[in-house]
N, C-alpha and C positions, 0 to 999 in steps of 0.2 A: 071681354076677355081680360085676365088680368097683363097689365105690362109683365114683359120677359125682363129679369134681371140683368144689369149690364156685364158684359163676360167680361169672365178676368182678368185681370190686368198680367200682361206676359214679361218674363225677367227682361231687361232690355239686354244680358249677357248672361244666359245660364251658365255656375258653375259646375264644374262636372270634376275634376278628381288634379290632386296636384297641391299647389301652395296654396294655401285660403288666405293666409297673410297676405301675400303677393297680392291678390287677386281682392283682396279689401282694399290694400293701398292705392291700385290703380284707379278702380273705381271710386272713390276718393275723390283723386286727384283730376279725372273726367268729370265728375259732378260739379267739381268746384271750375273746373274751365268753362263749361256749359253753363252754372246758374250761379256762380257765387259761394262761398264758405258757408254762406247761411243755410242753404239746400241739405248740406249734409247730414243725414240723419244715419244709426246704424240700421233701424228698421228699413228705409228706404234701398240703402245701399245691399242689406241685405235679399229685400225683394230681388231689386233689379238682378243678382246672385242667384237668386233662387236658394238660396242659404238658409237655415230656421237661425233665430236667436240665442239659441243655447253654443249652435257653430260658431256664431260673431263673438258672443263675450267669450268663448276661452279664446279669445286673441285681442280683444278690446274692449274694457270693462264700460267707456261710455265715448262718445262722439270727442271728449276732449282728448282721452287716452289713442283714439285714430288719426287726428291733426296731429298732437304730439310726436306720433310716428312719422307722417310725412315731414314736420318738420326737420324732425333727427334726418331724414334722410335728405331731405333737398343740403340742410346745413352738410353732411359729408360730400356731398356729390359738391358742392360750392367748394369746399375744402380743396378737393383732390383736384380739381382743375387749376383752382388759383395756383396750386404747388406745380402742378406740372408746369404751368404757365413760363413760372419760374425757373424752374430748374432746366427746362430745354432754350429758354432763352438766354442762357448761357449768367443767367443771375446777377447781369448787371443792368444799366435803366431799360433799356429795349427790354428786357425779360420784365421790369417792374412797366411798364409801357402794357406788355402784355397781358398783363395780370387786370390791367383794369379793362382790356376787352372781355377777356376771358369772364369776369365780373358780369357786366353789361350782359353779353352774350348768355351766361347762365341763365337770368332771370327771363330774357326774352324766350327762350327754349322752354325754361320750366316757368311760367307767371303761375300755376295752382301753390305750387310748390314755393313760390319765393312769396307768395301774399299771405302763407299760412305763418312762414317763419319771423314773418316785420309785421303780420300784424294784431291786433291786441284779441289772440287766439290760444295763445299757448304761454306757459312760462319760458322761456330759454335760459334763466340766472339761475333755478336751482333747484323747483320742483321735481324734474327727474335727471338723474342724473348724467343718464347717456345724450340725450337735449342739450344740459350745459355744456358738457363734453364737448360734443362737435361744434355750438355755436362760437365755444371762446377757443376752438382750435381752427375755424375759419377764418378770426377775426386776428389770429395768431399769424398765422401765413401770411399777413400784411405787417404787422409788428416786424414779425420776422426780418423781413424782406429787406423795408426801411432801417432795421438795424443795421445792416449788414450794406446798404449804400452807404447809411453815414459812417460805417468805420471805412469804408472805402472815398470818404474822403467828397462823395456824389452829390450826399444829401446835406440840407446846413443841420447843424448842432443841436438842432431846437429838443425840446420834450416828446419823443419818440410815439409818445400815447400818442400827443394832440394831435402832431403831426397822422397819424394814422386815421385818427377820427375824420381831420381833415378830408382826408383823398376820400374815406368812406363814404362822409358826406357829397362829395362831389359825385362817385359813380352810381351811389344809390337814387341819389334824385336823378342822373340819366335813365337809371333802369325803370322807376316808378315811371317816367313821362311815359315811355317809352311802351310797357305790359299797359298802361289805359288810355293808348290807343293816342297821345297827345304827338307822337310824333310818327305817322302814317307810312311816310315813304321809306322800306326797311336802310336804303341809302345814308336816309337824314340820322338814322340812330347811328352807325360807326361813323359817320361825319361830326356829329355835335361830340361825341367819344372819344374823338381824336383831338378835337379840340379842345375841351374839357380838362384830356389831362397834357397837353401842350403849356394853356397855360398854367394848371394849376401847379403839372409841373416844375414850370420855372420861374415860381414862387417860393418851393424847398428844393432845391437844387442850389449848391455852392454856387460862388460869381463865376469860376472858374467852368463848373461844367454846363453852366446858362452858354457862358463864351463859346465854348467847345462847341456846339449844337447848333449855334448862327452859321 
């Protein structure tokens, strides 16, 4: 007798009526938790959907055009915390204090979403424009901030950029150890966090407000 054909493969989330955008981003952003950025296809994504192809491109012409949306979004959702961060923290160091958990804390929450935006996936400087948008209004929100300690006198003088690259530098590479898995115990990541920006801290911090904080 001839072998039986192997039955079909079932959506692992059938869509059924609603945002289809929505509902590609997510799944996205579940594939890439599960198997990596590279798994992503929109055929696949659209199986698992139960979607036809003609539904996926009038929302995403190719797999880079579907990163590129997560990224836009992880980069706003980065944004809008950093700034809250700030602003309820009353927008002096404690509130810049805060802003590098709130950092940290993003990317452990979203690692789909923060490994799409840092890594060599997407353009962020200029291909699309709402992309650039949110990336250089996230990275803003730390300019920002740092502006606004050193006319208050908090932070030293130095080049506003570097200085900003600086601390970036610092909580990025917490958040990278941190999403692959190098720092286990959830403890050890606002522990190394806190320390992190303690001392990086009071390395741009005036003599006066290093004093003030002993």
């Amino acid at each position: 007798m001839p072998s039986k054909p192997p039955p079909a493969r079932k959506p692992r989330r059938r869509y059924h009526h609603g945002n289809l955008r929505r509902a590609l981003l997510d799944e996205a952003v579940a594939t890439i938790r599960a198997d990596g950025v590279d798994a992503v296809t929109l055929r696949e994504i659209g199986a698992r959907l139960g979607v036809s192809r003609t539904a996926l491109y009038r929302h995403f012409a190719d797999k880079r055009a579907l990163l590129t949306a997560v990224a836009t979004e992880g980069f706003r959702t980065l944004r809008q915390q950093l700034v809250t961060a700030w602003e309820q923290g009353g927008r002096g160091p404690e509130a810049f204090h805060s802003m590098g958990l709130a950092y940290v804390r993003f990317a452990v929450a979203n690692p789909s979403h923060y490994r799409v935006m840092f890594g060599d996936f997407v353009d962020s400087k200029g291909c699309d424009p709402e992309l650039a948008a949110e990336a250089a209004g996230a990275f803003q929100a730390l300019v920002d901030a740092l502006a606004a300690l050193q006319r208050a006198k908090v932070m030293r003088g130095d080049d506003t950029l570097t200085m900003a690259r600086f601390v970036w530098a610092v909580v990025h590479g917490v958040a990278m150890l941190a999403i692959d898995g190098q720092l286990r115990d959830p403890h050890s990541v606002d522990a190394l966090m806190q320390y992190a920006l303690e001392r990086s801290g009071s390395g741009i911090r005036t003599d006066a407000a290093v004093g003030g904080r002993r």
